[in-house]
C-alpha positions in Angstrom: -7.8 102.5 -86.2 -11.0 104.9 -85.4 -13.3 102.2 -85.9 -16.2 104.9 -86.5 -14.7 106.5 -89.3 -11.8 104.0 -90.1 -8.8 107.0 -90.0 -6.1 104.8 -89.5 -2.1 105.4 -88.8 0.5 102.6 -88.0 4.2 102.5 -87.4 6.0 99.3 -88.8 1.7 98.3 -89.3 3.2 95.2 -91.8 5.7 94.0 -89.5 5.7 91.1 -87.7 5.9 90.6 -83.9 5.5 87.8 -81.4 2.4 87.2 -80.0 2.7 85.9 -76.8 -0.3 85.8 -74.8 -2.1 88.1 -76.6 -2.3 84.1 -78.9 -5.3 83.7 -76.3 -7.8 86.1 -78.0 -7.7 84.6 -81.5 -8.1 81.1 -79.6 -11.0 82.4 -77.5 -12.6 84.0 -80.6 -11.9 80.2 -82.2 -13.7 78.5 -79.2 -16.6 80.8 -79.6 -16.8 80.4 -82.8 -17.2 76.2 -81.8 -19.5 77.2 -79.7 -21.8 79.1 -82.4 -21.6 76.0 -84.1 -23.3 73.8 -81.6 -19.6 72.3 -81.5 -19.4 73.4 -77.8 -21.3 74.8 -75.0 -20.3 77.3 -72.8 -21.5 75.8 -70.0 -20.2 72.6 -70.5 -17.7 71.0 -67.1 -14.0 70.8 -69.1 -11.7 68.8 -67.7 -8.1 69.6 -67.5 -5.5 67.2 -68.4 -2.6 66.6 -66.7 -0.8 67.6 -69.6 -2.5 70.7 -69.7 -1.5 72.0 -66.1 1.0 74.9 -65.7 2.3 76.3 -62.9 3.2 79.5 -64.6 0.4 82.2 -64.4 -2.2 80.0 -63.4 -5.4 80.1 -61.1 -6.8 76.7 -63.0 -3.2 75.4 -61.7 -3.7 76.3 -57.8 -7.0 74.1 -57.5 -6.2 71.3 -59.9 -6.2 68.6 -59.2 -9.0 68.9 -56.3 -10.8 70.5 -59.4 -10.3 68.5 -62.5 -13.7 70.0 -64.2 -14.0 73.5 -65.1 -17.1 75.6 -67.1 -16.1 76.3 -70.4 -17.1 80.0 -69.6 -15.0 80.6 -66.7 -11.8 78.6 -68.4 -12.6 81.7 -71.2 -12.4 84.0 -68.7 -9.6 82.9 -67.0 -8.1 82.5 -69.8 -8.1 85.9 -71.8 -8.7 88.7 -68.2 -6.0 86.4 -66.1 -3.8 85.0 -68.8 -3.9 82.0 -67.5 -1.6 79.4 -68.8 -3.5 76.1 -67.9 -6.4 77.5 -69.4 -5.4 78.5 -72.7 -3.2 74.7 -73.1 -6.6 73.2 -72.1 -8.6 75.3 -75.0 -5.9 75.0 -77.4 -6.4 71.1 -76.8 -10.1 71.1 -77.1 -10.0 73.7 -80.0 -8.0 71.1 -82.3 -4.6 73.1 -82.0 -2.8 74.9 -84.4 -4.3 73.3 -87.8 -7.8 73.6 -86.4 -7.4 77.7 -85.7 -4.7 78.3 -88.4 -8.0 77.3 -90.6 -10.4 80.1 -88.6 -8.5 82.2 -89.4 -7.5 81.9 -93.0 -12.0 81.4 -93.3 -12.4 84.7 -91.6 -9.7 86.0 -94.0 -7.6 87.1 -90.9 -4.2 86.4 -92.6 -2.1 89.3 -90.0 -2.3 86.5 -87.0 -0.8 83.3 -86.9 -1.3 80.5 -83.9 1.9 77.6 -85.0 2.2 76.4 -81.8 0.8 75.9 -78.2 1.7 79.0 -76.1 4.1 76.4 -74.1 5.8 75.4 -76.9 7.2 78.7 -77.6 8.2 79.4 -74.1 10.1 76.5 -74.9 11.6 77.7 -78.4 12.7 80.5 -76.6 14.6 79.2 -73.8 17.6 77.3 -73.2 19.6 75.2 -70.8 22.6 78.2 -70.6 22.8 81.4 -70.3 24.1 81.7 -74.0 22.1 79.4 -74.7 19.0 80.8 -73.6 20.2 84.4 -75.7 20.3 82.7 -78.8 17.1 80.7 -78.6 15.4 84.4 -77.6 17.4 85.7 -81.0 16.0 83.1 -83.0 12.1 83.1 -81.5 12.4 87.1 -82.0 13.0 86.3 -85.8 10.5 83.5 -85.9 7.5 84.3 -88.4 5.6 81.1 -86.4 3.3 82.6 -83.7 3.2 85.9 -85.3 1.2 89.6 -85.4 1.3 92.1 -87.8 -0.3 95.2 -86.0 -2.2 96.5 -88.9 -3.9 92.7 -88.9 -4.9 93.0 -85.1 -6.6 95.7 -85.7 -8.4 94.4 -88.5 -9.2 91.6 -85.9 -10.4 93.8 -83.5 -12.6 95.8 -86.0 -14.1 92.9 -87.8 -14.8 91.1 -83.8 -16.5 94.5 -82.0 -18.5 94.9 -85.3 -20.0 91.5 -84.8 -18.1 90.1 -88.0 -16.8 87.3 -87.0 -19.1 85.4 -83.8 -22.9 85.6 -82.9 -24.1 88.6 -81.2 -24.0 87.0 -77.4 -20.6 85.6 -78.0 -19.3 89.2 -79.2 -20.8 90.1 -76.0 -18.9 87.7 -73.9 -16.1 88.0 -75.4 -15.9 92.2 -75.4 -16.7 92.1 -71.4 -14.6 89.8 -70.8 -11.7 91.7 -72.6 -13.0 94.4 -70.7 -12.4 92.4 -67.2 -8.5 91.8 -68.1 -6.5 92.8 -64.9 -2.9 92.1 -66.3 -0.8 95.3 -67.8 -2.6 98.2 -65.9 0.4 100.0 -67.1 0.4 99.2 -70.3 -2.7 100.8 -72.6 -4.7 101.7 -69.7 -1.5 103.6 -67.6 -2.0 107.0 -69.2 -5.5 107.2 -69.6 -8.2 108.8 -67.6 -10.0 106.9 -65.1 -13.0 105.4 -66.2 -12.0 104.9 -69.5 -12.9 101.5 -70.8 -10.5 99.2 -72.3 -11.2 96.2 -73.8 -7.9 94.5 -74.0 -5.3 91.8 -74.0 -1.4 91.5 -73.0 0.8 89.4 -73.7 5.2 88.9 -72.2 7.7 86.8 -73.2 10.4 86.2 -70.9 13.9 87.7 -71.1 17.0 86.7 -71.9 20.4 88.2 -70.8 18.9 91.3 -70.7 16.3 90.9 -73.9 12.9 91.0 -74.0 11.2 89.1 -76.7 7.9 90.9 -77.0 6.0 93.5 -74.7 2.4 94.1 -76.0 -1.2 94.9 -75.8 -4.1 94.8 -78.0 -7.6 96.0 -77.5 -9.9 98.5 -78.4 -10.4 102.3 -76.2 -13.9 103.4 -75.7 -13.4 106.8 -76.1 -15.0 109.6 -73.6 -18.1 111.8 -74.6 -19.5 109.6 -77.5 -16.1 110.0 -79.6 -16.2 106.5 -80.7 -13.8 103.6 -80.2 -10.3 103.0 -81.2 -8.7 100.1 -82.3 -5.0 99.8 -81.2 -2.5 97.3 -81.0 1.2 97.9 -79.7 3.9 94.9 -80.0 7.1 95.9 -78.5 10.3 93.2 -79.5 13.9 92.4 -78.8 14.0 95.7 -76.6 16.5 95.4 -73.6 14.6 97.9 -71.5 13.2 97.2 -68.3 9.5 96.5 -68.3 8.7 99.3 -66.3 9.6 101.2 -69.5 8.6 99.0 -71.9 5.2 99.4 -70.1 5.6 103.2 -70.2 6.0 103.0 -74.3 2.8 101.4 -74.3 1.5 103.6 -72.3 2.4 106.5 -74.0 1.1 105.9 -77.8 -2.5 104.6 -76.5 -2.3 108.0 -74.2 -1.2 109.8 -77.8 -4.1 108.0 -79.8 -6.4 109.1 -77.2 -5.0 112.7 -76.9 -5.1 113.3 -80.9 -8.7 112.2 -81.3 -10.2 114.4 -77.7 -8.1 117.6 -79.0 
């Protein structure tokens, strides 16, 4: 979606893919939002739960527990540029969980995302103690509506947040640089493009299964070069039993294609 003149194309746009992490931009636009609200402060000390801690993908988890307290800022940060896992159970938790952004969203009128369930409970819904086992659960979580994208609604999302729809005009702020700091999936949106093009971005992987993939993706917007405006994109990949180098590559190639047909 060329967010400048709203020319828009889509390829299954209606369809529905999993999430995975890319769950931790709606919740950090929900925690901002608490944080318009007086609800919370973004410098506020956090403290992370036992509960919350993660071993999986997580710089919160290497210094817990000599750190228990964190800035709500920096958990943010972490949480949508690093993708980490501790951080996003801790905001979930603080955020009021599922009901408490399921109802964000449906105010904001945002009805192409949906957050069911804590990004740890469907790593769990999509596992399983066999081999076999751990193929069908991957089969069912592919087919799950629960924890869901259309990509015609993220890009709606992503309009509505870099027009300053949704959040305050600092917290837009915050929240576009630090899409723009995300270091995970180089490959992915960013791969093809010129240097120095700015993406403001999130990824998200599920594990595989026997050889399937639940869901490759990345969302973001693409600042495009010489004033041309910004596009809106968002790529879901699913049940694909290529390697990720080439799911990666997919990505690549249709933000490199989005890029090309708007330069010329």
């Amino acid at each position: 979606l060329h967010l400048g003149s709203g020319q828009h194309v889509s390829l299954h746009g209606d369809e529905r893919f999993p999430l995975a992490s890319v769950c931790k931009l709606p919740i950090a636009m929900h925690i901002l939002a608490m944080v318009d609200e007086g609800k919370l402060s973004r410098n506020a000390a956090i403290e992370v739960e036992r509960q919350d801690v993660t071993t999986h993908v997580s710089e919160v988890a290497e210094r817990w527990p000599k750190q228990r307290r964190f800035p709500l800022d920096q958990l943010l940060l972490l949480m949508v540029a690093k993708s980490d896992n501790t951080a996003v159970e801790t905001l979930y938790r603080i955020g009021g969980g599922a009901a408490a952004i399921t109802a964000r969203l449906r105010g904001w009128r945002l009805d192409g995302i949906r957050i069911d369930r804590s990004e740890r409970e469907c790593g769990r819904d999509a596992s399983g103690p066999t081999p076999e086992g751990r193929l069908a659960a991957m089969r069912r979580f592919i087919a799950d509506p629960r924890d869901t994208a259309t990509p015609d609604g993220t890009v709606q999302l992503l309009r509505r947040l870099f027009r300053g729809e949704l959040l305050s005009a600092s917290s837009t702020a915050r929240l576009v640089e630090i899409l723009e700091a995300t270091t995970t999936g180089a490959g992915r949106i960013k791969g093809l493009l010129p240097a120095g093009v700015v993406v403001a971005h999130k990824t998200g992987t599920t594990g595989t299964a026997n050889g399937l993939n639940g869901s490759t993706n990345d969302v973001g917007v693409i600042t495009l070069p010489n004033g041309a405006g910004q596009l809106a994109l968002a790529v879901y990949v699913k049940g694909s039993t290529l390697d990720l180098a080439a799911r990666e590559m997919a990505i690549a190639r249709v933000a490199k294609a989005a890029v090309d047909s708007w330069m010329g």
